[in-house]
LUMVEXPA-719005 format. One line per field, with one value per residue: y, x, z of N, C-alpha, C in turn; residue number from 1; residue in one letter. Coordinates in pm, whole numbers, always signed. Atoms other than C-alpha are relative to their C-alpha. Example, Ala and Ser with C-alpha at 12.3 -4.5 7.8 and 13.67 -1.06 7.14 Angstrom:
REM LUMVEXPA-719005
ny	c(-119  -119)
nx	c(+89  -82)
nz	c(+0  -6)
cay	c(-450  -106)
cax	c(+1230  +1367)
caz	c(+780  +714)
cy	c(+120  +109)
cx	c(+90  -77)
cz	c(+0  +73)
nr	c(1  2)
rest	c(A  S)
//
This chain:
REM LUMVEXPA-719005
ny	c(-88  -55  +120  -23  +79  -6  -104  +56  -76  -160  +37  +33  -59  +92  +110  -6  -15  -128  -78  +61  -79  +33  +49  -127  -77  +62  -83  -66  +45  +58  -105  -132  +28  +9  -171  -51  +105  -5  -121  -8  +42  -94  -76  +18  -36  -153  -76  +104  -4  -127  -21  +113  +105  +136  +13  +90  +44  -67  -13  -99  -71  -125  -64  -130  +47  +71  +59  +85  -6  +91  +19  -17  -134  -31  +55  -134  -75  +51  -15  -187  -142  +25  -47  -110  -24  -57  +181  +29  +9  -93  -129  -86  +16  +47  -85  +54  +47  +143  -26  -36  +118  +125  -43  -50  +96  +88  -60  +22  +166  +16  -103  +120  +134  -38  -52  +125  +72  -95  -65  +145  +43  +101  -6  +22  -199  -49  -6  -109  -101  -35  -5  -119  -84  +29  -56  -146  -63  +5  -103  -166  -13  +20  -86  -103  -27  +8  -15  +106  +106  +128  +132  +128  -58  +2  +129  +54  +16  +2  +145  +97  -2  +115  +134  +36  -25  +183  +109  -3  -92  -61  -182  -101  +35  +83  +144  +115  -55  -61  -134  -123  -70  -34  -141  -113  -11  -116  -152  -42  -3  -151  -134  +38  -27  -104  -52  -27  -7  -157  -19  -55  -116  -136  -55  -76  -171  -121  -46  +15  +137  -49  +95  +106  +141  +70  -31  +113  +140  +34  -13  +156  +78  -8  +69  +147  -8  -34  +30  -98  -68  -60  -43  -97  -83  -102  -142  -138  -66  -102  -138  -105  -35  -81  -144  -74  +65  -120  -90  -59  +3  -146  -102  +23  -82  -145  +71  +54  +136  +56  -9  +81  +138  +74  +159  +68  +152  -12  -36  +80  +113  -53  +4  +159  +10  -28  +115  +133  -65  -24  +9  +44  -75  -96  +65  +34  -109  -79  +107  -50  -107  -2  +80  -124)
nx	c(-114  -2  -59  -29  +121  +3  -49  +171  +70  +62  -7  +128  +74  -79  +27  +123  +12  +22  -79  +45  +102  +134  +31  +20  +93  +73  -38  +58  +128  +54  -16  +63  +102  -23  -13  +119  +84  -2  +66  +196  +43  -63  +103  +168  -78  +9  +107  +62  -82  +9  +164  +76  +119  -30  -68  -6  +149  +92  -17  +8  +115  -14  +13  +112  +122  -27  +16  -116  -77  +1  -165  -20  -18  -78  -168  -95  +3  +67  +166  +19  -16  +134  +75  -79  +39  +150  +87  +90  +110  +50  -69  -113  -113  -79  -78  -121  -89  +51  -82  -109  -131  -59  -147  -143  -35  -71  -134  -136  +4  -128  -97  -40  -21  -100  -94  -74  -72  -134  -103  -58  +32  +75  +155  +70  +19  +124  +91  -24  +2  +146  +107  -92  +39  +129  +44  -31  +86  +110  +10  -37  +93  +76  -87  +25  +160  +47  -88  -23  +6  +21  -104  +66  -118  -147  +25  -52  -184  -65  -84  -50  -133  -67  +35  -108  -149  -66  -67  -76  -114  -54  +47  -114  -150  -33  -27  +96  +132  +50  -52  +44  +101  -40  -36  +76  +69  -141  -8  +146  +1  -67  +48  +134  -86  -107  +88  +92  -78  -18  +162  +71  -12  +41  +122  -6  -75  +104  +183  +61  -51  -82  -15  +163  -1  +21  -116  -121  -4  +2  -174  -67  +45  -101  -133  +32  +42  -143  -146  -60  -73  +149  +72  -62  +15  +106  +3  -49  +24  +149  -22  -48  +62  +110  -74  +27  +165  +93  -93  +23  +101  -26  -25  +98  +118  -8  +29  -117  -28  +33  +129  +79  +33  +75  -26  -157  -50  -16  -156  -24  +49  -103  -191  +24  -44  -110  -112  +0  +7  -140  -105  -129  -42  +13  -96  -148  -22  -75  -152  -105  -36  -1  -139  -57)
nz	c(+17  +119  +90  +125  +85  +119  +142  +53  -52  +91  +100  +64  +102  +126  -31  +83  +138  +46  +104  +76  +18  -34  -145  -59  +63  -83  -138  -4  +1  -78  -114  +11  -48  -177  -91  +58  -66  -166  -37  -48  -144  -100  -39  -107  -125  -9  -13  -145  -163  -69  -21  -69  +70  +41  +139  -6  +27  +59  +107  +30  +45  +34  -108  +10  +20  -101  +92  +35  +155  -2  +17  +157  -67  -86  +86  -72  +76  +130  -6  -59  +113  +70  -92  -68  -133  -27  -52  +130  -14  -9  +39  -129  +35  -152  +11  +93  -62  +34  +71  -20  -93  +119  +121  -58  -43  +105  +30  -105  +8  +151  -63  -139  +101  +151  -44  -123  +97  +28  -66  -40  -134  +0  +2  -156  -71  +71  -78  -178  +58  -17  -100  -51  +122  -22  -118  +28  +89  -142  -152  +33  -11  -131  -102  +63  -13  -188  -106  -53  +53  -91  -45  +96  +100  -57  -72  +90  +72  -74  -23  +113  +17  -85  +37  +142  -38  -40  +93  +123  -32  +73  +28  -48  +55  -85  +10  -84  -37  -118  +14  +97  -92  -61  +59  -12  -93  -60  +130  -3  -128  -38  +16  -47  -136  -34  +43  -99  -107  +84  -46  -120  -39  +72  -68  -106  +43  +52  -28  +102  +78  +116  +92  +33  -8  +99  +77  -99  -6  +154  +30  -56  +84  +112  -51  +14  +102  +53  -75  -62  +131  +51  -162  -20  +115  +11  -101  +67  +71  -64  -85  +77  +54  -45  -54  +110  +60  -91  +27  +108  -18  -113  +25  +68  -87  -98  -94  -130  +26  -73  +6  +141  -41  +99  -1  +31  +23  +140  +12  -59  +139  +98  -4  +32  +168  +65  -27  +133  +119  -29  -144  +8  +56  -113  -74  +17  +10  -139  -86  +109  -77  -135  +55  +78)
cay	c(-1530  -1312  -1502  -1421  -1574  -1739  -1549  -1856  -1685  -1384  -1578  -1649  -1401  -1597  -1923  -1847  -1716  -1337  -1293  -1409  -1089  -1349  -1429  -1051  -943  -1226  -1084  -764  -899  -1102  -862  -574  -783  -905  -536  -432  -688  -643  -260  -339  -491  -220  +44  -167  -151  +217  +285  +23  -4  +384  +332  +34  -214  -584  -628  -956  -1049  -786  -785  -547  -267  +86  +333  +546  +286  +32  -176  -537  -470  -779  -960  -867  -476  -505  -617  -365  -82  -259  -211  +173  +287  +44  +208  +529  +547  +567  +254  +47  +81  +436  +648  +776  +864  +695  +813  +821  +690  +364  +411  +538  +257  -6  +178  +310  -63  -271  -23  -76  -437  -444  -171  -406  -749  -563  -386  -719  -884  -580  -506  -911  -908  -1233  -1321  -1325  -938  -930  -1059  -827  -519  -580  -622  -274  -113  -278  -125  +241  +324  +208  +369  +734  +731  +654  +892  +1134  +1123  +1057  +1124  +784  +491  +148  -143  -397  -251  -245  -557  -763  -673  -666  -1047  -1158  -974  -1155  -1489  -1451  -1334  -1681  -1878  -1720  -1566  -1474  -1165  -1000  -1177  -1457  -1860  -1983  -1931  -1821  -1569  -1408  -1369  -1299  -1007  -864  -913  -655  -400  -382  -402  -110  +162  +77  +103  +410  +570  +538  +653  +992  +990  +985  +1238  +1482  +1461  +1521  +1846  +2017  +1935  +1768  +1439  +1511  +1147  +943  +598  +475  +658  +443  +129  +172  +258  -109  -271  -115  -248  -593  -584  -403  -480  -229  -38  +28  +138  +394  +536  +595  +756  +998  +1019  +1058  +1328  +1501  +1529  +1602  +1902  +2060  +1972  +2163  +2412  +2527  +2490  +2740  +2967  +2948  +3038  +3260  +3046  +2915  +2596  +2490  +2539  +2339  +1986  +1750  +1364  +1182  +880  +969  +1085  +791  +588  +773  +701  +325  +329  +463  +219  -91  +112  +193  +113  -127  +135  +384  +172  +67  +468  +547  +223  +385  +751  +620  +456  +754)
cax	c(+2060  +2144  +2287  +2444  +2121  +2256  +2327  +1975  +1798  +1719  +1728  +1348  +1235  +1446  +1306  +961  +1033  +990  +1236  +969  +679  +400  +487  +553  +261  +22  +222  +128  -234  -280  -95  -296  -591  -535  -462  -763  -1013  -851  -886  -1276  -1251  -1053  -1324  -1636  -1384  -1310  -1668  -1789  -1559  -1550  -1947  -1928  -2086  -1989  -1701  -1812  -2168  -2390  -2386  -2280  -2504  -2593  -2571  -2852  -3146  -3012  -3027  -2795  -2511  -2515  -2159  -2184  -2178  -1932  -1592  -1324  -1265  -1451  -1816  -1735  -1651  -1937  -2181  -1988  -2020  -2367  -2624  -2783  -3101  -3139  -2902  -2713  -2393  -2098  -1797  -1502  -1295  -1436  -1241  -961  -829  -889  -652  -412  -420  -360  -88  +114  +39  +228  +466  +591  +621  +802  +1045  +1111  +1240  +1430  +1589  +1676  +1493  +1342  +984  +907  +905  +614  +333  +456  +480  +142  -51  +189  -1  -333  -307  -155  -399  -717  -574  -487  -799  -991  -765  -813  -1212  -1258  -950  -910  -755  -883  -746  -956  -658  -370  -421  -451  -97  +72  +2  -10  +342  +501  +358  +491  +816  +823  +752  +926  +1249  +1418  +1227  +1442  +1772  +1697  +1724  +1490  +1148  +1164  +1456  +1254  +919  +1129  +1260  +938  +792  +1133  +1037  +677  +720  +996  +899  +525  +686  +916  +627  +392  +606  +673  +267  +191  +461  +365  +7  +111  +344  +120  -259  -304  -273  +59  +35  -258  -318  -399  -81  +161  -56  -17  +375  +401  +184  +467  +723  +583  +536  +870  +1142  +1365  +1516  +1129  +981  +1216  +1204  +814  +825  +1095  +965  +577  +730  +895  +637  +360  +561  +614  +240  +133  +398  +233  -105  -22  +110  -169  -431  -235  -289  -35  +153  +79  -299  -288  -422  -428  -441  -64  -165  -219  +176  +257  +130  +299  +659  +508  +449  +762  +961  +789  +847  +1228  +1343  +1629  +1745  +1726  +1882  +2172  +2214  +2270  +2473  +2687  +2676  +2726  +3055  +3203)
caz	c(+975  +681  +373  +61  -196  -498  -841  -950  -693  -929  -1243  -1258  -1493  -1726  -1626  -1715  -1982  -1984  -2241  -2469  -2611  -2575  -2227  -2136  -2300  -2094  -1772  -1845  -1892  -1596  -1349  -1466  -1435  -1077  -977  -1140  -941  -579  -660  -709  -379  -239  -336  -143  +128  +95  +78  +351  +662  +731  +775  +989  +684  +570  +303  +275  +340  +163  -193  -413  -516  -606  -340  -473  -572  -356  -685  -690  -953  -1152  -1225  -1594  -1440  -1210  -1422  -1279  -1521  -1832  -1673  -1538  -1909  -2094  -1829  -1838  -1497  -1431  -1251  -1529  -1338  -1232  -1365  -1089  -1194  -969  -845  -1059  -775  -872  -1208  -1061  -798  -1057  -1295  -1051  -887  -1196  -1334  -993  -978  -1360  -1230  -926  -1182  -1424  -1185  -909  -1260  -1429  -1113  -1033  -709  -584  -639  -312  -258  -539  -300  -12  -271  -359  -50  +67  -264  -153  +222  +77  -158  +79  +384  +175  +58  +385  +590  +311  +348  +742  +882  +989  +925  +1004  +1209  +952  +715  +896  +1140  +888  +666  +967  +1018  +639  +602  +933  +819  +416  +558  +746  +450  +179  +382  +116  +32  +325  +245  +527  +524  +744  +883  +1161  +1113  +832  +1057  +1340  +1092  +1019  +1340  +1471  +1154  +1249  +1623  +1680  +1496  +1604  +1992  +1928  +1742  +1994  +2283  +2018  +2033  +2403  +2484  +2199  +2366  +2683  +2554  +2322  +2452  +2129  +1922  +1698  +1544  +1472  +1635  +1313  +1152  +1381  +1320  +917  +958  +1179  +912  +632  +861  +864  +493  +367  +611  +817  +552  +394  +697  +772  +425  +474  +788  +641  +340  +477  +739  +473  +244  +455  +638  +288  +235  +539  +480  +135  +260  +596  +365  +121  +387  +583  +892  +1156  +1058  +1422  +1357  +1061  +1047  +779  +718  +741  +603  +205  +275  +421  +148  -93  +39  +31  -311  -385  -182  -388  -700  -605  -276  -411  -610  -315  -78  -276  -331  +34  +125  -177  -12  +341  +221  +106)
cy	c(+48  -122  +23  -85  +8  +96  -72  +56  +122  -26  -56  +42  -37  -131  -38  +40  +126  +55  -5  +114  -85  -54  +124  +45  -59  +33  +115  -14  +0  +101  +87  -69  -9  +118  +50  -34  +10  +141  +12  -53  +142  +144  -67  -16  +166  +68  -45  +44  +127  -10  -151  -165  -139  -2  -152  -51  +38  +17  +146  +72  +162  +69  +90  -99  -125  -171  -129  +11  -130  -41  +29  +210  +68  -47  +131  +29  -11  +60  +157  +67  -49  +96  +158  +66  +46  -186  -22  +31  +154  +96  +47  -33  -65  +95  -59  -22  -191  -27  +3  -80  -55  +58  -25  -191  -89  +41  -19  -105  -37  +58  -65  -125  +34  +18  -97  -70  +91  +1  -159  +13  -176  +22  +36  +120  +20  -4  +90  +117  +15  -6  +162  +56  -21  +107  +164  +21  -34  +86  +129  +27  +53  +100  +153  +95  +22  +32  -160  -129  -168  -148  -122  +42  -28  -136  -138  -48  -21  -177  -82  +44  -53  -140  -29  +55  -156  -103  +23  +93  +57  +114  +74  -55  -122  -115  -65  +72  +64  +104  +131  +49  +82  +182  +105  +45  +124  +102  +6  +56  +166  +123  +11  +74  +162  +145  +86  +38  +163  +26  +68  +89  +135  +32  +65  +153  +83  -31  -66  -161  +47  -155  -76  -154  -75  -11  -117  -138  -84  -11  -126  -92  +27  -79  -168  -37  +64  +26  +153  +127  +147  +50  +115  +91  +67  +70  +143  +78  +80  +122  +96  +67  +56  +107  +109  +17  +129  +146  +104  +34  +76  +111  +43  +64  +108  -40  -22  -119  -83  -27  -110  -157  -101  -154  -78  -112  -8  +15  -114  -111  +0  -42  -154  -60  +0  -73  -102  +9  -1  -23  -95  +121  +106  -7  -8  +185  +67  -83  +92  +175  -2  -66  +52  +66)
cx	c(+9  +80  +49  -102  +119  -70  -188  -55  -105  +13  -199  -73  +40  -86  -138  -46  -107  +65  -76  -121  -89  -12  -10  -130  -114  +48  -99  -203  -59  +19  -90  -166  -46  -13  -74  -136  +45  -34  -120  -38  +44  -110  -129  +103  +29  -117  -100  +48  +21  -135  -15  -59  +124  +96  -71  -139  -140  +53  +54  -151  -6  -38  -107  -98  -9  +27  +143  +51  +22  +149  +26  +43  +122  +190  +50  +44  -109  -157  -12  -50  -134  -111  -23  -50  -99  -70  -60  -148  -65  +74  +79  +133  +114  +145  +148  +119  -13  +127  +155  +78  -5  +105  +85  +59  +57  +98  +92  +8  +111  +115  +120  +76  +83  +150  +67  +95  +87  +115  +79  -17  -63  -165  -70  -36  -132  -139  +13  -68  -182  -113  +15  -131  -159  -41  +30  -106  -152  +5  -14  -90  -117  +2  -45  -131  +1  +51  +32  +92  +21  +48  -58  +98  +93  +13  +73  +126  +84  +39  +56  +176  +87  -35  +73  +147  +83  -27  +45  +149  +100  -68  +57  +130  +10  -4  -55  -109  -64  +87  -60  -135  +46  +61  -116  -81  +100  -64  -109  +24  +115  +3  -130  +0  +26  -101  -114  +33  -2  -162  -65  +62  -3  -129  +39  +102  -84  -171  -58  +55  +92  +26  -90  -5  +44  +145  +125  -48  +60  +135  +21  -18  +149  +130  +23  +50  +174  +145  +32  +11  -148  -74  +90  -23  -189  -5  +66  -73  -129  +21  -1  -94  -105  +36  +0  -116  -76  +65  -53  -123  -10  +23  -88  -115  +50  -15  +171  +40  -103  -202  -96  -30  -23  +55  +141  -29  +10  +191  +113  +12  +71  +141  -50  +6  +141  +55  -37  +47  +149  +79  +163  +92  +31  +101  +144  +93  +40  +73  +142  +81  +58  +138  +86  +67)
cz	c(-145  -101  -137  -120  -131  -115  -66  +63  -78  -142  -30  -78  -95  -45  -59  -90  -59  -96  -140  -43  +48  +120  +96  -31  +109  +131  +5  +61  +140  +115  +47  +76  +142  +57  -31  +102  +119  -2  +28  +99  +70  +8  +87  +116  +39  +33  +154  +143  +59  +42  +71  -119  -32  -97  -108  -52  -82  -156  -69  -94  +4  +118  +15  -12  +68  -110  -43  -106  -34  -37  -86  +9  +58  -57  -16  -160  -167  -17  +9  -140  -104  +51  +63  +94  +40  +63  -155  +64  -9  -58  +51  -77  +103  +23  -112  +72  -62  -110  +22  +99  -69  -77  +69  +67  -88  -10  +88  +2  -141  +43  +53  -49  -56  +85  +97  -114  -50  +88  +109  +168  -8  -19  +84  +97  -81  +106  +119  -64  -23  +92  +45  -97  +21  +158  -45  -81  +72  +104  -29  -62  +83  +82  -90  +1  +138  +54  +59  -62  +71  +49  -101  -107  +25  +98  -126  -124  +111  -24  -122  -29  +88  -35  -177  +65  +32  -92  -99  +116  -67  -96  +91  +7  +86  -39  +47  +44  +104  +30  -131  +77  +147  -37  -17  +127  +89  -43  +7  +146  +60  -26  +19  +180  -44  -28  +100  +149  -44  +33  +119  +60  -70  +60  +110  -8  -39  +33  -111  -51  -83  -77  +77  +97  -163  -128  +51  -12  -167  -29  +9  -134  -140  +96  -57  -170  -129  +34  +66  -130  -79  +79  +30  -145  +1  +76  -50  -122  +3  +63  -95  -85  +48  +85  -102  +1  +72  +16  -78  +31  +155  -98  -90  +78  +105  +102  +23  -48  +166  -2  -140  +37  -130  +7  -22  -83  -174  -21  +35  -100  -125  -15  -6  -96  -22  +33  -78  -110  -65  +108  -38  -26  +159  +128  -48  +37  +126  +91  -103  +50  +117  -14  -61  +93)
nr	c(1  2  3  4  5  6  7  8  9  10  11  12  13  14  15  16  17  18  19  20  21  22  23  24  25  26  27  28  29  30  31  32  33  34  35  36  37  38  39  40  41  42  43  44  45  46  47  48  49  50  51  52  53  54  55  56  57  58  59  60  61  62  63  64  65  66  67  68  69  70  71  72  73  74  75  76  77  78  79  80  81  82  83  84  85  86  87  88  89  90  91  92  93  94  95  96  97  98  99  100  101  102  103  104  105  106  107  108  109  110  111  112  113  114  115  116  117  118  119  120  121  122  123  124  125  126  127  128  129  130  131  132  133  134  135  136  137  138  139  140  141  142  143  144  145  146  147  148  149  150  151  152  153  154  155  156  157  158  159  160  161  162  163  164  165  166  167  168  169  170  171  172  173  174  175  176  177  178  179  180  181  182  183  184  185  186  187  188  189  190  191  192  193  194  195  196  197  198  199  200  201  202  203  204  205  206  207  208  209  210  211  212  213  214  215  216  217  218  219  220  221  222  223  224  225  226  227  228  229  230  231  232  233  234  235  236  237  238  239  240  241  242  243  244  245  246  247  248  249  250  251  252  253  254  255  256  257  258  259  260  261  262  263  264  265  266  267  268  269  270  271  272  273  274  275  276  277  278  279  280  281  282  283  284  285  286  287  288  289  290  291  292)
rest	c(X  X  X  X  X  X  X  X  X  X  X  X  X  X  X  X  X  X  X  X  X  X  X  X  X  X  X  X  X  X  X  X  X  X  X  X  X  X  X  X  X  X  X  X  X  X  X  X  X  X  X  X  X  X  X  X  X  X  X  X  X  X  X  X  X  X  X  X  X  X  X  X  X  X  X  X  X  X  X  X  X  X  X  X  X  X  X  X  X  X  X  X  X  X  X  X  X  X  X  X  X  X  X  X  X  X  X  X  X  X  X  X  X  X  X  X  X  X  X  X  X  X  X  X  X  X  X  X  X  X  X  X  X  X  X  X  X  X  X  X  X  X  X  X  X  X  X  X  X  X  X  X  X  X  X  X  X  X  X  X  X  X  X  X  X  X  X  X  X  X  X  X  X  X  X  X  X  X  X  X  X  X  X  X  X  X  X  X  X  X  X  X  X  X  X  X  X  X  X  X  X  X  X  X  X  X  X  X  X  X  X  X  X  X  X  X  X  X  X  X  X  X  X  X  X  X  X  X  X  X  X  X  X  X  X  X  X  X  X  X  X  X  X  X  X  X  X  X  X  X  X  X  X  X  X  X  X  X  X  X  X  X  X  X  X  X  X  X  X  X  X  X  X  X  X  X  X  X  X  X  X  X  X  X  X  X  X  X  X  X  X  X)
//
């Protein structure tokens, strides 16, 4: 059941003694680092699992000479710019996506730390926020390249965010373990349902797919992962944005909105971000409007 969380509750950025430069500063550090190092996972995932290949079992290595990168190579953002982005063996230049999730991943990973403590959330939203930031920036990627996006993505957050729900329950305001998995297992499960119901009778209306499998599995997975509240905000905010999106880009080519077609899930991702980023803030803002 819901629960009013002690005032200590949200006193831990105290506790450990963030009020301190050389403990903020080693935050910074480590955060960044962490978010740096799952991004360099998140690109051999980006580049892999659309092509069927191993995250896991096959080493890493250069896509052009086939050449094992050694571990001294591969140290997220450090090796790209020593190396500036090129193989040590052959030359091949790489892509500067490589570059660019490690950044963008660390910086949100710090982002996330900084803002659960400014804004006196519990801890216990940080590991959610960042897996959320691990599946959005993979999937809007993926979706971005292939059109697709894959259940080895979304599967997976689904269950790790119903399972941390049940042992930290106070990342959605609950008290026990089985009303906080019980919570995300609701906020994955009903807009997942309601979704996919919108799905099979938009096919059968227009002749066409008007929402993705994959789009409806990535929403559940945000459900799981950022409660009721957060889950509704991406759908809206994904709709919204990718309507404008295709809006500018019909009128741009002179083409038919209805004719247009482009990937939901980069838009999707987007309002994901933003909810880790701001959703308290957001929320309080339309309990505050709605009370008016």
């Amino acid at each position: 059941m819901l629960k009013e969380l002690p005032l200590s509750a949200f006193d831990w950025w105290q506790r450990i003694g963030f009020d301190y430069p050389v403990v903020w500063i080693s935050g910074i550090f480590a955060a960044f680092a962490l978010g740096a190092c799952l991004g360099s996972f998140l690109n051999v995932c980006i580049w892999r699992i659309p092509r069927g290949e191993s995250v896991v079992t096959a080493p890493s290595h250069c896509t052009s000479c086939g050449a094992d990168i050694r571990w001294y190579d591969n140290l997220p953002v450090i090796s790209y710019l020593v190396l500036r982005g090129r193989c040590r063996k052959c030359g091949t230049p790489y892509s500067c996506r490589y570059l660019v999730v490690e950044l963008i991943t660390g910086i949100l990973f710090t982002a996330i730390l900084f803002k659960a403590g400014f804004a006196r959330q519990v801890p216990a939203v940080i590991p959610l926020y960042w897996w959320c930031v691990l599946l959005a920036i993979s999937c809007a990627w993926i979706d971005a390249r292939f059109r697709i996006i894959p259940d080895a993505l979304t599967y997976p957050a689904i269950f790790y965010g119903i399972v941390l729900h049940a042992l930290m329950p106070s990342a959605c305001g609950m008290t026990s373990a089985l009303s906080g998995g019980l919570y995300a297992l609701l906020s994955a499960l009903i807009p997942g349902i309601l979704l996919s119901v919108f799905a099979i009778i938009g096919n059968k209306l227009t002749g066409k797919d008007v929402l993705g499998w994959g789009d409806v599995k990535f929403i559940a997975a945000c459900g799981a992962l950022l409660g009721f509240p957060g889950v509704l905000f991406v759908i809206l905010g994904g709709s919204l944005s990718g309507t404008l999106y295709g809006m500018i880009l019909t009128f741009r080519r002179g083409k038919k909105l209805s004719r247009c077609t482009i990937p939901f899930g980069p838009f999707l991702a987007g309002a994901a971000v933003v909810w880790t980023l701001a959703g308290n803030w957001i929320w309080h803002w339309y309990i505050l409007i709605s009370a008016r």
